[in-house]
C-alpha positions in Angstrom: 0.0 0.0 0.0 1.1 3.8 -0.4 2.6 5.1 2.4 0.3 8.2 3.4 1.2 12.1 2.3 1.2 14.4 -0.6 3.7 15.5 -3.4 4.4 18.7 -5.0 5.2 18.8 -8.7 6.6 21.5 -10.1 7.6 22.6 -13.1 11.0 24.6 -13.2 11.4 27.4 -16.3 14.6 28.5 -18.2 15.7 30.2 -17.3 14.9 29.1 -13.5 14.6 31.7 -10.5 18.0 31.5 -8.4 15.8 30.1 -5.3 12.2 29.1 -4.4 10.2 29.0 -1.3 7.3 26.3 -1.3 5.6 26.0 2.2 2.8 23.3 2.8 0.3 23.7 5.3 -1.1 20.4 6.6 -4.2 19.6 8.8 -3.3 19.8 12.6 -4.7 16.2 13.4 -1.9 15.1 10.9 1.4 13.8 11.8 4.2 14.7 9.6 6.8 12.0 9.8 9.4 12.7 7.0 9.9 15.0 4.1 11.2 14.7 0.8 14.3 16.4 -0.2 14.4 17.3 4.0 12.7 20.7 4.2 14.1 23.6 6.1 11.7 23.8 8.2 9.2 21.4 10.2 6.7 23.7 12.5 4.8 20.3 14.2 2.7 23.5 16.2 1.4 24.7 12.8 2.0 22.0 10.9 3.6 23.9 8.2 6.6 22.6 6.5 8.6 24.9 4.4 11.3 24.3 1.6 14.0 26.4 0.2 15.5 25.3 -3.0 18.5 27.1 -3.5 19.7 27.2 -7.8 16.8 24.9 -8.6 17.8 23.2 -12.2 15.4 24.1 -15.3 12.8 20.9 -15.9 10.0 18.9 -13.0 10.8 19.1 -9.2 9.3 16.8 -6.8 8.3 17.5 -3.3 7.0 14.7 -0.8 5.9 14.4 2.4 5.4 11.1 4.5 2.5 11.5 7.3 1.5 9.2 9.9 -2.2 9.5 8.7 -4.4 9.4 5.1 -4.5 12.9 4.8 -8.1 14.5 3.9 -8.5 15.2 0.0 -9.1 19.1 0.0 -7.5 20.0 3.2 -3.6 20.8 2.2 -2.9 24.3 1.5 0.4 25.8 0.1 2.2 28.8 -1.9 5.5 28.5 -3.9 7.4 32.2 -4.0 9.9 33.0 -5.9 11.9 36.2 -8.1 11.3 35.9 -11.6 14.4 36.6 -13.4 12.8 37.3 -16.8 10.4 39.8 -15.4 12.3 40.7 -12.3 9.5 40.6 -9.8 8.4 38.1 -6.9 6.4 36.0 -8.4 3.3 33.8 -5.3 1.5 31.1 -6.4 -0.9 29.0 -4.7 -1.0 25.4 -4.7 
């Protein structure tokens, strides 16, 4: 069986921003027990886990998460922020 969690695909332009910052919001009844490349930040109050990806390369970017329950379809929230260097402005998406 699948071990329970989420993933984050995303997909990375060329040319791609020098750095992003994806952040995950998770239900509070949820245990988060690992994430996938290890974020750089776990807050278990908030259950928010954020990621910076430092000189991310052009092309698909996965991000996982491992929790301890099924999480509820509907319930995870998140943005991905980042400086376009095209247009040269910060650039927030919601996921």
């Amino acid at each position: 069986s699948e071990t329970p969690g989420c993933r984050v695909e995303l997909a990375i332009p060329q040319p791609p921003p020098s750095s992003l910052i994806v952040v995950l919001n998770l239900p509070r009844a949820v245990t988060i027990t690992a994430t996938s490349p290890r974020a750089a930040q776990v807050d278990t109050a908030e259950n928010r886990i954020t990621w910076l990806v430092k000189f991310p390369s052009p092309g698909n970017l996965t991000l996982r998460v491992q929790t301890a329950q099924k999480l509820p379809v509907g319930k995870v929230a998140g943005s991905v922020r980042y400086k376009d260097p095209v247009a040269n402005r910060m650039v927030n998406l919601t996921l």
